[in-house]
Structure formats: C-alpha cells, structure tokens
C-alpha positions in Angstrom: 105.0 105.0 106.8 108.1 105.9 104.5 107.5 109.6 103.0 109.8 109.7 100.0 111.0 113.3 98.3 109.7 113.7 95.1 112.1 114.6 92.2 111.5 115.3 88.7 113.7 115.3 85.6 114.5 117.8 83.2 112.2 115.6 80.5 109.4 115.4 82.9 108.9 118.8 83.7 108.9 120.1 80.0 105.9 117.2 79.9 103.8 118.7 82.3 104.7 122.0 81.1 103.6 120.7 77.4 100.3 119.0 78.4 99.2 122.6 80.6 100.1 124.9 77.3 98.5 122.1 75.3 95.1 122.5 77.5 95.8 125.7 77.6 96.3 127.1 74.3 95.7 124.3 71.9 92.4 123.2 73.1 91.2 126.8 74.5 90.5 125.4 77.8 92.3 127.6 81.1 90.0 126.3 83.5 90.7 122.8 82.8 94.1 123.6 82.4 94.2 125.4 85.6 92.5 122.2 87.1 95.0 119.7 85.6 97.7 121.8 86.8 96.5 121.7 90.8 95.9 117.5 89.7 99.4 116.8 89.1 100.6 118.5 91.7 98.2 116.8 94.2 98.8 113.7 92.7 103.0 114.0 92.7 102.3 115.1 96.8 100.4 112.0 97.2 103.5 109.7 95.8 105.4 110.7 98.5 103.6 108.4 100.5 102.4 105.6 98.2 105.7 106.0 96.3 107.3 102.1 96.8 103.2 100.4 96.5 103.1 100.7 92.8 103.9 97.7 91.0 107.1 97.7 88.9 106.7 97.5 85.1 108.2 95.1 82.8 112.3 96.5 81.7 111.6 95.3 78.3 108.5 97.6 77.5 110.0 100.4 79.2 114.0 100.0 78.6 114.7 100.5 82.5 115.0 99.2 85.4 112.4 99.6 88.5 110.3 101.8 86.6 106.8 102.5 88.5 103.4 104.2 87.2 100.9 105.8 88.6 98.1 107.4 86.5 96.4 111.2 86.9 92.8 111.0 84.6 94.1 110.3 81.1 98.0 110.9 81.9 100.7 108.6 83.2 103.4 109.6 85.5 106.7 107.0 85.1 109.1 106.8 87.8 111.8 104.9 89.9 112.2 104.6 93.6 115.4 104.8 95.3 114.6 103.1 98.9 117.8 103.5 100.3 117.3 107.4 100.0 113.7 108.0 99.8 113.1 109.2 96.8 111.1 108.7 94.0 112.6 110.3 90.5 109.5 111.0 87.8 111.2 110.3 84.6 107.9 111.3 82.2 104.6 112.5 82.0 102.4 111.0 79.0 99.3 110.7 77.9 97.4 107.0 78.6 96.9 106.8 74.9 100.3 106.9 73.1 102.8 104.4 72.8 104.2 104.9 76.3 106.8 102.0 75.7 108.5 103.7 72.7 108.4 107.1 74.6 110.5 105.9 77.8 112.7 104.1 75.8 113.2 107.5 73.8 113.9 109.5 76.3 
C-alpha cells in the first residue's frame, strides 16, 4: 500500500488553528477542543494511507483540479494528491455546513 506524506498549506493550518481557538474560546469548551485537536491529527495520519481512495470532486464547485475530501465529525478537510510524489497537499479545513464551494474557490 502507497503511504503518501501529508502537507498542509499556509490557509489550512490557520483553519485548524481557527476552529481549536473557536472551541476553545468562543464556545468555552477545552476538552472538546482538546479532543478535536488529537481528531484532526489522527484523521490527517490516517490519509497517508487512504490518501488516493477518495473520490475526486467536481472542478467547477471547487475551482481546482483533483481536489479530494475526506470529512472529521462536522469538518471537511479538501486536498490534492500528487501520485507521482506521494503526497497529499490539504488546501482547507471547513466546517460541513458553509458554502464550501465559494470557500475553495476563495482561497
């Protein structure tokens, strides 16, 4: 089985980084925080093995080519493979629930 090294963009980090201060602070939560945190990072570990499984999305939702999704409760991780190198590139993080298609395309 291919095991692919996981990158992250700029973009994508500040996302998680939002959406822990967010539990964190906003909502007064640390333990779920804390939980989410350990999450993501379990579930970006995992896509280094199940990176290239996940179908590819439409290009004219998201505005790119090859983009992938896998989802971590209520959140959606967006990211391309490159096979020839073994790595997958998270581009965001966002929540299920908001207009996902206008927030690639943003970014």
């Amino acid at each position: 089985m291919k095991k692919y090294i996981v990158e992250m963009s700029e973009t994508a980090e500040q996302d998680l980084e939002n959406i822990i201060s967010y539990l964190r602070y906003n909502l007064l939560e640390d333990i779920i925080a804390d939980k989410y945190k350990i999450l993501f990072k379990q579930e970006l570990r995992n896509l280094e093995n199940v990176a290239e499984s996940m179908p590819i999305l439409d290009e004219e939702l998201t505005g790119h080519k090859n983009v992938r999704k896998i989802n971590v409760r209520n959140y959606i991780v967006f990211y391309t493979v490159d096979e020839e190198n073994f790595k997958a590139f998270v581009l965001r993080i966002g929540h299920a629930f908001m207009n996902w298609e206008k927030y690639l395309k943003d970014k």
